[in-house]
N, C-alpha and C positions, 0 to 999 in steps of 0.2 A: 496490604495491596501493593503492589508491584509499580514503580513508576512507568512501564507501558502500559498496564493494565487503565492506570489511570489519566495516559495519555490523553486521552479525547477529551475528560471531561473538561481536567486541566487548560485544553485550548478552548475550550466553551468557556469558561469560566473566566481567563484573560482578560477575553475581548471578544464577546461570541459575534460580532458582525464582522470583524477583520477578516480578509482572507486568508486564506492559510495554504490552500492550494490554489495557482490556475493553470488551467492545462491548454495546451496547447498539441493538433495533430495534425500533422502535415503527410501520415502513412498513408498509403494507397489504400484508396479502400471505402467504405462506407462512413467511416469518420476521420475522411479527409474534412480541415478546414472547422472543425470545434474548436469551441476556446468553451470551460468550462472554469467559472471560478465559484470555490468552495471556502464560507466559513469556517468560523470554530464550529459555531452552531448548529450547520450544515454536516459537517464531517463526524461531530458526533452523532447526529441522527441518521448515518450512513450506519457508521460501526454500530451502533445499538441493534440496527436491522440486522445486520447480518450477525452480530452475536447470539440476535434471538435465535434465528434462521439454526446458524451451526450447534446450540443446547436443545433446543426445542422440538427440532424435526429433526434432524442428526444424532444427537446425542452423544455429542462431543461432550466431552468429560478433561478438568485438568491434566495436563500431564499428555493427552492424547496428540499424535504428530498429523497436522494436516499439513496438505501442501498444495503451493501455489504454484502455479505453470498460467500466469501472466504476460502478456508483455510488458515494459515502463510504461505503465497508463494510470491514470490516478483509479479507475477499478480494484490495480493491485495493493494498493495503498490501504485503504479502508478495510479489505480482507485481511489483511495481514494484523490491523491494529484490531481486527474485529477477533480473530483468534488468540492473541492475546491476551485480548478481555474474558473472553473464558478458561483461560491460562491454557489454552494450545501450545504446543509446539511447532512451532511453521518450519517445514521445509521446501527450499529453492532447488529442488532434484529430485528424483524418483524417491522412493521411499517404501519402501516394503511393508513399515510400518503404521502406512498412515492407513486413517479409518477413513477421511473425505479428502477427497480430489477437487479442489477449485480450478477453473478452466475456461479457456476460449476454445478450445479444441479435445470435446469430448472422444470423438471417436478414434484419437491415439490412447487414452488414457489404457494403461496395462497394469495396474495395480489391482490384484485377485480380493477381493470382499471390501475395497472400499465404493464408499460414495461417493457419487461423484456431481458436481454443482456445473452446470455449465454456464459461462457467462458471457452476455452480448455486450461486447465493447461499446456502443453507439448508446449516446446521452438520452435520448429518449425511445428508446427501447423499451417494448412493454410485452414481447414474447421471444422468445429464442432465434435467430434470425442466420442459424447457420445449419437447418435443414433436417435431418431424424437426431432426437435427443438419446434413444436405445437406450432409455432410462433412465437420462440424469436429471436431475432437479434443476429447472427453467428457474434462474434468478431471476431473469427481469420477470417473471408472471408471479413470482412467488415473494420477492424483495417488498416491495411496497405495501405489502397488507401487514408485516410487523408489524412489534412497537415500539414506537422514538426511544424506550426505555428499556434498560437490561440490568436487570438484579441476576446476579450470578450465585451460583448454589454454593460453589467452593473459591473463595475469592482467591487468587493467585499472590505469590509473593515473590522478592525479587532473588529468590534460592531456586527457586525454580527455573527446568531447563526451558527455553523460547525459541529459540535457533538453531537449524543446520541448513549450512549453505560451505560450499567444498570443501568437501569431509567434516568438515568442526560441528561441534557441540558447543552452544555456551547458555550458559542460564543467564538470567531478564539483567540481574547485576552487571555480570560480563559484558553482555551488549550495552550497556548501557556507558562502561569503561569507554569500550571500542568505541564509539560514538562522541564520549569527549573528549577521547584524543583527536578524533578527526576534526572536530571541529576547531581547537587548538593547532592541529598542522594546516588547517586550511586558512589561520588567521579569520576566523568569522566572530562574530561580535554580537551584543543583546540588538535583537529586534531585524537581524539580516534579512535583505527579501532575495534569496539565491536562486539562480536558474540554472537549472539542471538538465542537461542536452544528453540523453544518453545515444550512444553507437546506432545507424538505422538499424531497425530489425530486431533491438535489442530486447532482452525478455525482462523479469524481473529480477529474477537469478543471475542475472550476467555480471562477472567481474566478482564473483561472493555475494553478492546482493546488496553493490556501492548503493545502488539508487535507495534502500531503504535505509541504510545506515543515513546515507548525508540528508534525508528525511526529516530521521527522528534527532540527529547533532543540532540543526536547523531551528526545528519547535524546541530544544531543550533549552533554548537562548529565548523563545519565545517569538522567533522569527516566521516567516512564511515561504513558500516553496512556486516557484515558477516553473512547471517541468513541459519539457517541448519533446513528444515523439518523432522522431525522426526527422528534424528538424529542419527548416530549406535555409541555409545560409546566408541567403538575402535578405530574410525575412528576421534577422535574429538582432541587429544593432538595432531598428528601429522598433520589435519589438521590447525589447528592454528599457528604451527612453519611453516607453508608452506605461511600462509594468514598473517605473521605477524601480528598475531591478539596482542591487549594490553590487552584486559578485556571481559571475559566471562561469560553470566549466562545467566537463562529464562525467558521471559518479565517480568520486572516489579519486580524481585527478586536483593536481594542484589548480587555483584559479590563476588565472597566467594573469591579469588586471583587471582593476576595477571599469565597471564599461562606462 
């Protein structure tokens, strides 16, 4: 198995009551003003759901390329480790070849024979809340009736390819490189609780897809993740003395100081 593969269980396993994610959204919009925080425990029974979801009723298969067309929200997070776990290939850009379309915004999706999932940002969401679905699969109606558990048919390994995100290819290894070099240039340490501010407006894909890389550098230290969508500036020294946050800044960008 693939050390993203085995991501989740890995942070279950840790310390399944620690948080690992909280989120914070300050976007305009219906989830202005969440703060969501997620265990280990929690996060893995996110991704188990949606792994079932993508083998089960998809029929996502190893090796097969989904993509995510997210914003930085912790939604995109779980999706991303959830096709993993069925050894997907995630991609942050159109994709000719993907077989399912994960989404907030089904009715741009233009990819000819995939599926396509559409997903409502807003924390307790229990049906599609952005109007005709034109036949994509309602996560929120459809996410919660899984199982907390996911035994995979073809377990994935870390030769296998995982990522494209501008232009690149790298298989689970490679990312996994990329990931602790970054965490080695960012100077981050066992057990960091880093907050991660990406650009308003930003998607998941932005930047090559900083926000997931400094994710998974993050948990590979065994640390936790604070991410703030579009963030209000006023709102961010004092949230961090509240998140005991240790290290701040925007994916992929040096931490300019400790706060």
């Amino acid at each position: 198995m693939s050390r993203l593969a085995d991501l989740p269980a890995a942070l279950a396993a840790s310390d399944p009551t620690r948080p690992r994610i909280t989120y914070y959204d300050d976007a305009d919009g219906l989830t202005r003003g969440e703060r969501i925080e997620l265990s280990g425990r929690v996060v893995a029974n996110w991704v188990a759901k949606a792994a079932n979801l993508l083998a089960d009723e998809l029929d996502v298969e190893r090796g097969d390329v989904v993509v995510l067309d997210l914003p930085a929200h912790w939604r995109a997070v779980y999706w991303a480790l959830a096709a993993w776990r069925v050894g997907a290939v995630i991609a942050l850009e159109p994709d000719s070849r993907a077989v399912v379309v994960v989404t907030d915004r089904p009715q741009d999706v233009a990819t000819p024979g995939a599926r396509v999932v559409a997903v409502s940002l807003p924390a307790l969401a229990r049906s599609w809340v952005g109007g005709s679905l034109d036949g994509a699969i309602d996560e929120a109606a459809d996410l919660l009736s899984q199982p907390d558990v996911f035994e995979p048919f073809d377990e994935p390994d870390d030769g296998d390819d995982a990522w494209v995100a501008g232009g690149e290819q790298l298989t689970a290894a490679a990312l996994d490189e990329r990931c602790a070099r970054r965490a080695a240039d960012a100077g981050w340490a066992h057990g960091e609780r880093v907050a991660l501010v990406p650009s308003p407006g930003a998607r998941v894909g932005a930047d090559g897809g900083a926000l997931l890389v400094d994710a998974l550098a993050v948990w590979a230290l065994d640390g936790s993740v604070v991410l703030v969508r579009d963030g209000d500036p006023d709102a961010l020294a004092e949230r961090w003395a509240a998140e005991r946050v240790t290290s701040a800044c925007a994916p992929g960008e040096t931490p300019a100081s400790r706060p």
